[in-house]
C-alpha positions in Angstrom: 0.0 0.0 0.0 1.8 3.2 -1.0 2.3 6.8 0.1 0.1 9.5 -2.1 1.6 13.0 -2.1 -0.5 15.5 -3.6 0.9 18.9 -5.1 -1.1 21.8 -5.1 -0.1 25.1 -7.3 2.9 26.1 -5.4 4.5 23.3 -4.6 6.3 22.5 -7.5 8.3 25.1 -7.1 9.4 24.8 -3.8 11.0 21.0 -4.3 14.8 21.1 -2.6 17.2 18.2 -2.1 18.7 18.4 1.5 21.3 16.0 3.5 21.1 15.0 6.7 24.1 13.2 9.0 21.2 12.0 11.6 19.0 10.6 8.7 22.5 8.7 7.7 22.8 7.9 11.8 19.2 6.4 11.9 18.9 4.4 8.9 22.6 3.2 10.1 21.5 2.2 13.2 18.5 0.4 11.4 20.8 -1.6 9.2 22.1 -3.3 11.8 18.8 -4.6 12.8 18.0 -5.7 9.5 19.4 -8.4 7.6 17.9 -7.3 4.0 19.5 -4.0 4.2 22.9 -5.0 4.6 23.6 -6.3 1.3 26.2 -3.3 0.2 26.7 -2.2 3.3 29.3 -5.8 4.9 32.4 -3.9 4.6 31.2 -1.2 6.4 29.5 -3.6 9.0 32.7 -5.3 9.4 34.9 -2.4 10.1 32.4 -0.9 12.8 31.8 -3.9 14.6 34.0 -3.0 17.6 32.9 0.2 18.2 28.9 -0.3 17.5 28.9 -3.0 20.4 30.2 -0.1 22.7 26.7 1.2 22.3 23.2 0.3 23.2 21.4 0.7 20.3 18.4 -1.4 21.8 16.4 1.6 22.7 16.8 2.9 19.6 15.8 -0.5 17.7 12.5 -0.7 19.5 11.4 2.8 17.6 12.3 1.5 14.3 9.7 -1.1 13.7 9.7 -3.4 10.7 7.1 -1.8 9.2 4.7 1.1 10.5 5.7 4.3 12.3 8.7 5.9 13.4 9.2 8.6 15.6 8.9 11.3 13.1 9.9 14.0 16.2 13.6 12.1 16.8 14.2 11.3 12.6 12.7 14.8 11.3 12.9 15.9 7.7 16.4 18.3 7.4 16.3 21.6 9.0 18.7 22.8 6.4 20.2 21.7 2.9 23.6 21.0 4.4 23.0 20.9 8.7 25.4 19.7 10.8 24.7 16.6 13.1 24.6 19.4 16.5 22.2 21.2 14.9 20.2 18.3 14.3 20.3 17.0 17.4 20.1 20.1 18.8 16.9 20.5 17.2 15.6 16.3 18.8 16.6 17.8 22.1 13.8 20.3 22.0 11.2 18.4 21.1 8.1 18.6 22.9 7.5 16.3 25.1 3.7 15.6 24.9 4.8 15.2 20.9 7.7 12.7 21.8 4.8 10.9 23.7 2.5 10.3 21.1 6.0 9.4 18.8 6.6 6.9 21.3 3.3 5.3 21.9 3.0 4.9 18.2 5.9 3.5 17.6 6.0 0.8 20.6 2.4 0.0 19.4 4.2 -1.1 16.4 6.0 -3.7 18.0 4.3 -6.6 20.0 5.6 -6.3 23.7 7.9 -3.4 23.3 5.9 -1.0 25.6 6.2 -4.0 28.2 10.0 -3.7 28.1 12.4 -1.9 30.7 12.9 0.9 27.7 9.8 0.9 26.4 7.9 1.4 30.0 11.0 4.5 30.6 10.0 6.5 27.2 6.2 6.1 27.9 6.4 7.1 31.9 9.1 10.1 31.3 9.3 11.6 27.5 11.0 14.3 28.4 13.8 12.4 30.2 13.8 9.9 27.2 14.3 12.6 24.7 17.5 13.5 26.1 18.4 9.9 26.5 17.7 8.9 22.8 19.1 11.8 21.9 22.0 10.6 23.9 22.5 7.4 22.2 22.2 9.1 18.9 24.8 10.8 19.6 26.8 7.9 20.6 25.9 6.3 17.3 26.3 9.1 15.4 30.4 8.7 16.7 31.0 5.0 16.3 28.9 4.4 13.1 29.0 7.4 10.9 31.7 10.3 11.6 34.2 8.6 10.6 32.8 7.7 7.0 31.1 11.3 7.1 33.6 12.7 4.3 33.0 9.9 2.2 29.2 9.8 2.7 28.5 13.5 2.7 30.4 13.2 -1.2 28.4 10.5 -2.3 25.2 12.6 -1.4 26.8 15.9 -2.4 27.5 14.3 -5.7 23.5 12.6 -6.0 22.2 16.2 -5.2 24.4 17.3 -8.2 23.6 14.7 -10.7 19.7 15.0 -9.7 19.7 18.8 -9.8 21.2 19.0 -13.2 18.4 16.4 -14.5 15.5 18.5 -13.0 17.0 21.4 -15.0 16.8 19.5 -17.9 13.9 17.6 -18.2 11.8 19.1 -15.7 9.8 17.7 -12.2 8.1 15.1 -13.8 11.8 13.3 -15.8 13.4 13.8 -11.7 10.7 12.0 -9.6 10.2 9.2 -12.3 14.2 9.0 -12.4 14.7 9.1 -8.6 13.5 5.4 -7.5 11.3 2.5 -9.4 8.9 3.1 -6.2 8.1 6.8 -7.6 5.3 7.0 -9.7 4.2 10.7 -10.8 0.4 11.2 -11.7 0.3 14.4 -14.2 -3.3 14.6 -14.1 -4.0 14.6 -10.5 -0.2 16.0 -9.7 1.0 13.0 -7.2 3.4 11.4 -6.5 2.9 7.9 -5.4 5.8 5.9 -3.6 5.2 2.1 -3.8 5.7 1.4 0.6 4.3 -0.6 3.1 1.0 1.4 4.8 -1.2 3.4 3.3 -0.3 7.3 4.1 -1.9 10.2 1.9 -0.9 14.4 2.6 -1.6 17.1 0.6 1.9 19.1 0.5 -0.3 22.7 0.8 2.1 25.1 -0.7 5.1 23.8 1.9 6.7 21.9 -0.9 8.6 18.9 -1.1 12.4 17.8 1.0 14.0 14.9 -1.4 16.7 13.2 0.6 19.7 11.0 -0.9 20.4 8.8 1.6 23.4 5.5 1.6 21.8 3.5 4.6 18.4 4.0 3.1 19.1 1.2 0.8 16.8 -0.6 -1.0 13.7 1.5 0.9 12.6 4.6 -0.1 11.0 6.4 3.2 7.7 8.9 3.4 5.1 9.4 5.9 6.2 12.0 7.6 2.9 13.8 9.5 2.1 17.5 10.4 3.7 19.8 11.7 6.6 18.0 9.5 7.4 18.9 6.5 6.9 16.6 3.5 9.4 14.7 2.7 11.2 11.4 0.6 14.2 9.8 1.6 16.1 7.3 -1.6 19.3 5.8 -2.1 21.5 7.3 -3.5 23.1 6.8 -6.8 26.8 5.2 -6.3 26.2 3.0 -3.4 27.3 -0.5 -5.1 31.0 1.3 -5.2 30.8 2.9 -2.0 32.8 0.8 -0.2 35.4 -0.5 -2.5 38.5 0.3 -3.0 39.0 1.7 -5.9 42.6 0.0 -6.5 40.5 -3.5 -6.9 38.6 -1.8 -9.4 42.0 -0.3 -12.1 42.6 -2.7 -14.8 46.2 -3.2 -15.1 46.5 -1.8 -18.7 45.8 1.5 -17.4 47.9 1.8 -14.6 50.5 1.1 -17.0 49.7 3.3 -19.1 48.7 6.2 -16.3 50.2 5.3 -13.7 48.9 3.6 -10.5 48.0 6.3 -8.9 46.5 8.5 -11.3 44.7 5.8 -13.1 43.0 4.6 -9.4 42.0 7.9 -9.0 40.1 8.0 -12.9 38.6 4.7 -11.8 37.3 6.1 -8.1 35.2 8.6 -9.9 31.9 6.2 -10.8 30.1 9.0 -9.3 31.5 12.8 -9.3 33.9 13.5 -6.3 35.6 16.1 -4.6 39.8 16.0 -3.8 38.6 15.6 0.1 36.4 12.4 -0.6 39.2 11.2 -3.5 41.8 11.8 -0.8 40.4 9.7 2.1 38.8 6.7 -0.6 42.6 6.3 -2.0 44.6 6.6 1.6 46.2 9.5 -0.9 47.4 13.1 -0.1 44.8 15.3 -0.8 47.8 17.4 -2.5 48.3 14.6 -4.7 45.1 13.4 -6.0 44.7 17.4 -6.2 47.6 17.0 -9.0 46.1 13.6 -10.3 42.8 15.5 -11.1 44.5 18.3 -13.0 46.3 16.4 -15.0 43.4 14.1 -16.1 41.3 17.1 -16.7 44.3 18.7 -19.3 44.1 15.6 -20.5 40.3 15.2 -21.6 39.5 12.6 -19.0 37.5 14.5 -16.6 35.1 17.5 -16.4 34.9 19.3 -13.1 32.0 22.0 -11.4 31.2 23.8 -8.7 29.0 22.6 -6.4 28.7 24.5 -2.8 31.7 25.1 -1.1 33.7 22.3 -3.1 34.3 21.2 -7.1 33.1 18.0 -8.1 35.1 15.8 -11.0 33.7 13.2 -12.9 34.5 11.4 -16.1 34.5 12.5 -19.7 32.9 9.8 -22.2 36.8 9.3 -23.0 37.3 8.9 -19.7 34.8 6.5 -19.2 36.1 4.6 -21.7 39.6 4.1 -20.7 38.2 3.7 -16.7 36.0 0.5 -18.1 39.0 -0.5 -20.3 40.1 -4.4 -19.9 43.4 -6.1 -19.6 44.2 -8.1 -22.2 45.3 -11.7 -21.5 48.6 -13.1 -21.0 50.0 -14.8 -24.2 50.9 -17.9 -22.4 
């Protein structure tokens, strides 16, 4: 049963992609709980290991049922295109507590037993204590599962928010939502947007618009639902997600690092998705002076293109660089 979002007159034009570090630091959290989600996600999984069991993310798992509600008040919509994870938490911290409540009570209900538990009886008989403590833990998740992969993830998303802008601009709102996720269906006659999910949710977006959210940990779900006084908004995966945790050295046929060199031709072969020299630089375990030379060089040489985007430029290949990148070894005369 899906999600119906209707546009009015206005809304249309007040559509804005936004990324979020404590989206990222929920739907991280929820991977670990869920076996289906973790499909390009093992490396990462791996590496954290020791440092998620330092925290208790049981509290947190018993408001993110399987299927059904969330607490919309701890998990809102971004505040801002680009926030920071304080200001987001920041923002949970002062959530009313007779809203928290109702988030909480909701969300238990979703869950047979969970309002029985230790936890679940603490959220429901103090909210406003519990807001601080979830908060807390987020926090504490946010540390272990996410900051250190935050320059790498934040790219990733920078660069979907790129891509998807420059497709709105040239084909228009209908070409984006259609192109976002096969979940998105847009209805041009009765201006919705229907997202293939589990429950049945309907909003009319009254002139506030519509937040789209790229998201890594999001993977292979898109998310909606979120009620007044929210505002409206879809969380997708982003695009690039199958290379995200690769190294990109696996990846560099051997004909072109000897044609390239190593180093430059793993950095040609990193870009599946547009980059910055920060997120090239901690992918490669390079100098960010040298991939900062790499880049220059590739981009005299016809192999990438590069824009502005924010505060950083973004690189991505050429069609003749996405040629040589996807280039194969020949095989050893034996």
């Amino acid at each position: 049963m899906p999600y119906h979002l209707h546009f009015g007159e206005a809304d249309p034009l007040r559509i804005r992609f936004a990324i979020s570090p404590l989206w990222e630091t929920h739907c991280a959290v929820r991977v670990l709980a869920r076996p289906r989600q973790q499909g390009y996600h093992l490396p990462w999984m791996r590496r954290i290991a020791g440092a998620a069991a330092g925290v208790d993310l049981r509290p947190l798992h018993l408001l993110m049922p399987l299927h059904g509600h969330s607490p919309d008040s701890l998990y809102p919509p971004p505040i801002g295109p680009a926030a920071g994870f304080e200001e987001e938490i920041a923002a949970v911290r002062a959530t009313d507590p007779a809203l928290a409540l109702d988030d909480f009570r909701r969300a238990l209900a979703e869950t047979p037993g969970a309002a029985d538990t230790a936890e679940g009886r603490r959220m429901l008989a103090d909210p406003a204590g519990a807001v601080q403590w979830v908060a807390d833990l987020l926090e504490q998740a946010w540390a272990a599962l996410i900051e250190p992969d935050w320059p790498r993830l934040r790219a990733l998303l920078e660069a979907d928010v790129a891509y998807h802008s420059r497709r709105l601009a040239e084909g228009g709102l209908e070409r984006l939502l259609t192109e976002l996720h096969p979940a998105f269906d847009w209805a041009e006659a009765t201006a919705t947007l229907t997202v293939a999910y589990h429950g049945e949710h309907r909003r009319a977006l009254e002139g506030r618009g519509l937040v789209l959210v790229p998201s890594v940990f999001t993977w292979p779900d898109v998310v909606s639902g979120f009620d007044p006084p929210w505002q409206p908004a879809v969380a997708y995966p982003a695009r690039g997600i199958g290379g995200l945790w690769t190294d990109a050295g696996d990846r560099t046929p051997d004909a072109l690092a000897r044609l390239l060199g190593r180093a430059r031709a793993d950095v040609l072969c990193a870009l599946d998705e547009p980059a910055g020299t920060t997120a090239l630089a901690h992918r490669l375990a390079l100098a960010p002076s040298s991939v900062s030379a790499h880049l220059s060089v590739l981009r005299a040489a016809g192999l990438l293109a590069s824009r502005r985007y924010g505060h950083q430029v973004l690189y991505e290949r050429t069609p003749l660089g996405i040629a040589l990148a996807g280039s194969q070894p020949e095989a050893d005369t034996p």
